[in-house]
Chimera marker file (.cmm) of the C-alpha trace (Angstrom):
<marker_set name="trace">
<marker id="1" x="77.023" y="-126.003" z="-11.869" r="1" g="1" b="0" radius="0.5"/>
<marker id="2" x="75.606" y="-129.406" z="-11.337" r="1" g="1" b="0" radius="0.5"/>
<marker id="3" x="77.057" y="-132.330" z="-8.967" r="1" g="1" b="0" radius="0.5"/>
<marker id="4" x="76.350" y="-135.495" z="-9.879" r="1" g="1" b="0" radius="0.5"/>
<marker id="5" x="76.572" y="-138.349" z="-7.491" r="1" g="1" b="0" radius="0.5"/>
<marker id="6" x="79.020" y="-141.731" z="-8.467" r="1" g="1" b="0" radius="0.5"/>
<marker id="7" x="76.488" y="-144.239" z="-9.573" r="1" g="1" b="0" radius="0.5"/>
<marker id="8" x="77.291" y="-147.536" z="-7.468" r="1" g="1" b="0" radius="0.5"/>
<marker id="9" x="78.898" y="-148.818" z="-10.572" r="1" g="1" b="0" radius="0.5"/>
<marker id="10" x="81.367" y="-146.036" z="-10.427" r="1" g="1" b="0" radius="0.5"/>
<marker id="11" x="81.760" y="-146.318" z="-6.674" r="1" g="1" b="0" radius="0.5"/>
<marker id="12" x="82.922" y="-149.917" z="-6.988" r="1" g="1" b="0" radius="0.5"/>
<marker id="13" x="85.330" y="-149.653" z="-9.778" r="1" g="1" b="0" radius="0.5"/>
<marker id="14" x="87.332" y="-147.086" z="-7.362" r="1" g="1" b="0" radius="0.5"/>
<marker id="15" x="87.546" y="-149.270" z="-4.754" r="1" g="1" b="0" radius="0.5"/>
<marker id="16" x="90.453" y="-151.485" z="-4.351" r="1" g="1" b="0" radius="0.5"/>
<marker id="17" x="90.928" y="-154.746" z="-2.115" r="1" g="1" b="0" radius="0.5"/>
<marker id="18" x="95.065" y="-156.041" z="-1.194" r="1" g="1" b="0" radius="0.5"/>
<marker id="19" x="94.652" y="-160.162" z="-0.725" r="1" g="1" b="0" radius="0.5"/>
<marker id="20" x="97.607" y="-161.440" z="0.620" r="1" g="1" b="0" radius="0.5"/>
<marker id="21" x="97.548" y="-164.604" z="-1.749" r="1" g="1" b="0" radius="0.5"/>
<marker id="22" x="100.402" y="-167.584" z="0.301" r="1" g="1" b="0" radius="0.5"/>
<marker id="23" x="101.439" y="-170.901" z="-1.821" r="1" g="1" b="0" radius="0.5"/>
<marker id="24" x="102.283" y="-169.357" z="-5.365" r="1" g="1" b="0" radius="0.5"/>
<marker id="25" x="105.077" y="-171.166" z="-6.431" r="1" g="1" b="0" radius="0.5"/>
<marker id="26" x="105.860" y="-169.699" z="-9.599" r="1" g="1" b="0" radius="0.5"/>
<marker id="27" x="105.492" y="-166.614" z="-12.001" r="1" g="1" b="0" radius="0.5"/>
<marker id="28" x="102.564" y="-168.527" z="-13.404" r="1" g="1" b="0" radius="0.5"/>
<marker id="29" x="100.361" y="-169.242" z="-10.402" r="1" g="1" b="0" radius="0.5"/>
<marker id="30" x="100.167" y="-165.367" z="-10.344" r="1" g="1" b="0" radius="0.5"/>
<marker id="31" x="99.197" y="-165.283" z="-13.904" r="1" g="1" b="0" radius="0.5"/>
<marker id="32" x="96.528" y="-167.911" z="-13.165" r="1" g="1" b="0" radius="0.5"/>
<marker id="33" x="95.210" y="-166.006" z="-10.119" r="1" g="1" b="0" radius="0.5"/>
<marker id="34" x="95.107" y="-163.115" z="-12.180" r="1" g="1" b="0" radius="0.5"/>
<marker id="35" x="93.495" y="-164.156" z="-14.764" r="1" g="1" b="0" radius="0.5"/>
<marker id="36" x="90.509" y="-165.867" z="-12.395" r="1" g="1" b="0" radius="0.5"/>
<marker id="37" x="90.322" y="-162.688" z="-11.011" r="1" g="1" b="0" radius="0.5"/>
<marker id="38" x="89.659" y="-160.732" z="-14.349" r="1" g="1" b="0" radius="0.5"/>
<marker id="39" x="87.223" y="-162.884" z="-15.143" r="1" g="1" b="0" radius="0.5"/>
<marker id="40" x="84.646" y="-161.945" z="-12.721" r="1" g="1" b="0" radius="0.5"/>
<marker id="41" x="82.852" y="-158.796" z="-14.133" r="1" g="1" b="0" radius="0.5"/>
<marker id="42" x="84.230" y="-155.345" z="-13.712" r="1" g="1" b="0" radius="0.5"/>
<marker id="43" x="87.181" y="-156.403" z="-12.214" r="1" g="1" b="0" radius="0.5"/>
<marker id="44" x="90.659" y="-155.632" z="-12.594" r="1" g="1" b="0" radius="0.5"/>
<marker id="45" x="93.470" y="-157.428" z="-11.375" r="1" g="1" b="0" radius="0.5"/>
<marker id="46" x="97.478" y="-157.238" z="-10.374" r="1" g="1" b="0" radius="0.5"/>
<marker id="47" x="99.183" y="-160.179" z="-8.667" r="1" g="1" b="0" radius="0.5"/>
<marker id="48" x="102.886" y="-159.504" z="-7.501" r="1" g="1" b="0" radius="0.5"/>
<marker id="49" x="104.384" y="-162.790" z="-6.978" r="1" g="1" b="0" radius="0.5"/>
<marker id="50" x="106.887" y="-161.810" z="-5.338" r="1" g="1" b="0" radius="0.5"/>
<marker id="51" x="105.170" y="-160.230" z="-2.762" r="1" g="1" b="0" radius="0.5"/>
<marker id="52" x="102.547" y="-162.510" z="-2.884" r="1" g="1" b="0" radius="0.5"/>
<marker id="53" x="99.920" y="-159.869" z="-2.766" r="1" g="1" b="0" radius="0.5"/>
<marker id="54" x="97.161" y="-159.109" z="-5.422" r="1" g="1" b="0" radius="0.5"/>
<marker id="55" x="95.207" y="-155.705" z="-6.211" r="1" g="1" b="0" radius="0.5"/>
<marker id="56" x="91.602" y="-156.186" z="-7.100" r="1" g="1" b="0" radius="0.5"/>
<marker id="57" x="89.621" y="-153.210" z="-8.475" r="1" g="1" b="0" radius="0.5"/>
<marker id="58" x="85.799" y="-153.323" z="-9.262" r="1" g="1" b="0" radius="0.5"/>
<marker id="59" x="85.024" y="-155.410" z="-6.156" r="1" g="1" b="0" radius="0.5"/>
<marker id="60" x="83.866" y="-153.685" z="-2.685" r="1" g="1" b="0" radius="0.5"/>
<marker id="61" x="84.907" y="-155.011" z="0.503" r="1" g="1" b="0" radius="0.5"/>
<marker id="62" x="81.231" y="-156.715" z="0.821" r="1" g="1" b="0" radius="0.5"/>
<marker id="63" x="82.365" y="-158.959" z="-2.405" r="1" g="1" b="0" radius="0.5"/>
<marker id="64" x="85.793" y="-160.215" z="-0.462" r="1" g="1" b="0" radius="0.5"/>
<marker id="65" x="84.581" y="-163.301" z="-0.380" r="1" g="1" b="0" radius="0.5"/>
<marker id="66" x="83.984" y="-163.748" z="-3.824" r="1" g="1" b="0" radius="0.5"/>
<marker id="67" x="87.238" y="-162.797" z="-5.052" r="1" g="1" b="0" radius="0.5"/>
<marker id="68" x="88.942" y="-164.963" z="-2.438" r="1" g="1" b="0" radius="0.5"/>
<marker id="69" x="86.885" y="-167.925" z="-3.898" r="1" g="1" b="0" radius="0.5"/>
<marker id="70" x="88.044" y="-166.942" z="-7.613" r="1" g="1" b="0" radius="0.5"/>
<marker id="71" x="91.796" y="-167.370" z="-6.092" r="1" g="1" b="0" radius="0.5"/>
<marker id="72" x="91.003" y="-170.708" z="-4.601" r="1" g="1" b="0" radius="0.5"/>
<marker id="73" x="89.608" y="-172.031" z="-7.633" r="1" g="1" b="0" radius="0.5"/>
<marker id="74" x="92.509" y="-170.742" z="-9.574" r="1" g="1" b="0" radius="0.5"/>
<marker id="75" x="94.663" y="-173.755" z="-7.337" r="1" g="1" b="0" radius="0.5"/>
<link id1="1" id2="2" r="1" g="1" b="0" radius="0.2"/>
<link id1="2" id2="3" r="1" g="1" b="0" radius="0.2"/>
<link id1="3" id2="4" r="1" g="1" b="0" radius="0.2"/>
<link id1="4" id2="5" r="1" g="1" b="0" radius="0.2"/>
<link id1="5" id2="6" r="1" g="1" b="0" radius="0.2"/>
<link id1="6" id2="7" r="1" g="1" b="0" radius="0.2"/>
<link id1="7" id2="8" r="1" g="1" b="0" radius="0.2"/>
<link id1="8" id2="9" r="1" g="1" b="0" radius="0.2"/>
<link id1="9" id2="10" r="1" g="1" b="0" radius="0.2"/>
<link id1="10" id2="11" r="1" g="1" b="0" radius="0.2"/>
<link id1="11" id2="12" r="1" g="1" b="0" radius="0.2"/>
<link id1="12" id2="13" r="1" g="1" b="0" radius="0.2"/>
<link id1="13" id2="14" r="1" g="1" b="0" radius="0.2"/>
<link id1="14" id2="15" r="1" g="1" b="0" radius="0.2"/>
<link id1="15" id2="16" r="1" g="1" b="0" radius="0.2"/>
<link id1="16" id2="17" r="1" g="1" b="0" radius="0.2"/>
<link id1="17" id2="18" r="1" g="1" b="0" radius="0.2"/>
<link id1="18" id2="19" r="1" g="1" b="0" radius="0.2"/>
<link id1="19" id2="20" r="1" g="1" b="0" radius="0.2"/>
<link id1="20" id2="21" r="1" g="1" b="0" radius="0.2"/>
<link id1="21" id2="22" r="1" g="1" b="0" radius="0.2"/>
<link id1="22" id2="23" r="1" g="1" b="0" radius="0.2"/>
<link id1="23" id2="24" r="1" g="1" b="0" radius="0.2"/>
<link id1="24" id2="25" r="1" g="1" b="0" radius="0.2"/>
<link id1="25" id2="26" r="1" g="1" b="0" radius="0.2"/>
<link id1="26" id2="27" r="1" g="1" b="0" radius="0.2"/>
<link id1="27" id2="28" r="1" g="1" b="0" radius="0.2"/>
<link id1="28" id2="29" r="1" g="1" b="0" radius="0.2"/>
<link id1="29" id2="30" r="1" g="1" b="0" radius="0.2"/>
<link id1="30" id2="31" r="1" g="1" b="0" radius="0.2"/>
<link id1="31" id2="32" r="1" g="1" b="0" radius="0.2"/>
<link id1="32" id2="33" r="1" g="1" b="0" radius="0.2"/>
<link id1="33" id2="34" r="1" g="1" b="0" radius="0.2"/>
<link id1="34" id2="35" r="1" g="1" b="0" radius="0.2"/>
<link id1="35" id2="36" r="1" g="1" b="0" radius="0.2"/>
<link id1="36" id2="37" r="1" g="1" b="0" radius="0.2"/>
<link id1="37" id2="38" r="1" g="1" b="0" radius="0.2"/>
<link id1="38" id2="39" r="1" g="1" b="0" radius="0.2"/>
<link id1="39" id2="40" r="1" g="1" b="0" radius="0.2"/>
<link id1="40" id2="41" r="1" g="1" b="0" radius="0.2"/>
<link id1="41" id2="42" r="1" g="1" b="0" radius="0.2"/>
<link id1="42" id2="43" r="1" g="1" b="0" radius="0.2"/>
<link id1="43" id2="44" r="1" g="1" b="0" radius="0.2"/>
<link id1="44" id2="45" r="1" g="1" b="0" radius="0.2"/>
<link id1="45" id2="46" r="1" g="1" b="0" radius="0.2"/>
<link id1="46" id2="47" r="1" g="1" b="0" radius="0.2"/>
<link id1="47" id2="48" r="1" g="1" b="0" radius="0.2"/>
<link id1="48" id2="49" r="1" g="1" b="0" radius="0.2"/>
<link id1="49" id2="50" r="1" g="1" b="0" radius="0.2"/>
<link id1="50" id2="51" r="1" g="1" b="0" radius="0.2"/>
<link id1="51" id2="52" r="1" g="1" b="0" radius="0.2"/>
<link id1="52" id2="53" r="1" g="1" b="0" radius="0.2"/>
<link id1="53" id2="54" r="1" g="1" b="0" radius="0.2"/>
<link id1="54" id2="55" r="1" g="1" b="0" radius="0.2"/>
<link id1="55" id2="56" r="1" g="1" b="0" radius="0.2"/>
<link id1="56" id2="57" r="1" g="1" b="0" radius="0.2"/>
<link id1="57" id2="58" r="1" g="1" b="0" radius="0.2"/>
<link id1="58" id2="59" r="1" g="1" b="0" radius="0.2"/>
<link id1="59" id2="60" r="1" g="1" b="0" radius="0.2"/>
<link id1="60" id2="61" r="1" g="1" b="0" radius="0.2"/>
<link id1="61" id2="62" r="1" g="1" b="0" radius="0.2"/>
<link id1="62" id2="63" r="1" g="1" b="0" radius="0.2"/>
<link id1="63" id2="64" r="1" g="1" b="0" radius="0.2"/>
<link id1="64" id2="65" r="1" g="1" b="0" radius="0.2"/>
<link id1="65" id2="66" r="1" g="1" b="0" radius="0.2"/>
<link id1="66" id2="67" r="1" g="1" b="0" radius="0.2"/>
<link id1="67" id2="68" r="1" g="1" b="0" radius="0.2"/>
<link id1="68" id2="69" r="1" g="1" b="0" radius="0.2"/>
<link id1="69" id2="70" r="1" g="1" b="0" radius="0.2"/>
<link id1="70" id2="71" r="1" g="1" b="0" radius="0.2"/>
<link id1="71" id2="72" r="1" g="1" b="0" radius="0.2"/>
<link id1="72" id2="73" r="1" g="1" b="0" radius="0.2"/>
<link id1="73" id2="74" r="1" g="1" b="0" radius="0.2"/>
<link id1="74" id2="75" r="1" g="1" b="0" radius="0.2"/>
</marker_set>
């Protein structure tokens, strides 16, 4: 039987990152902030508005940062 190793690709895509996301004010601003997210490449992307939380897939904890930006541009 052979093991094969997650390529770093593969690692990535199974980790996920919560961002507590304050100042939506509607149903939309979570649609908006999802849809920024999706946008960055090999992500995946669920924003609860009412919890104000989002669940970001395809990014590792190192790319934080760019994610957070993607939310900030999204207003």
């Amino acid at each position: 039987m052979t093991t094969t190793t997650p390529s770093r690709t593969d690692q990535r895509a199974e980790q996920r990152l919560e961002l507590d996301i304050g100042g939506m004010t509607c149903s939309a601003c979570a649609n908006a902030v999802e849809r920024k997210l999706g946008k960055l490449d090999g992500v995946t992307a669920s924003v609860n508005f009412a919890t104000e939380r989002a669940t970001v897939a395809g990014l590792g904890i190192a790319d934080a940062a760019t994610a957070i930006a993607q939310v900030e541009r999204a207003g």
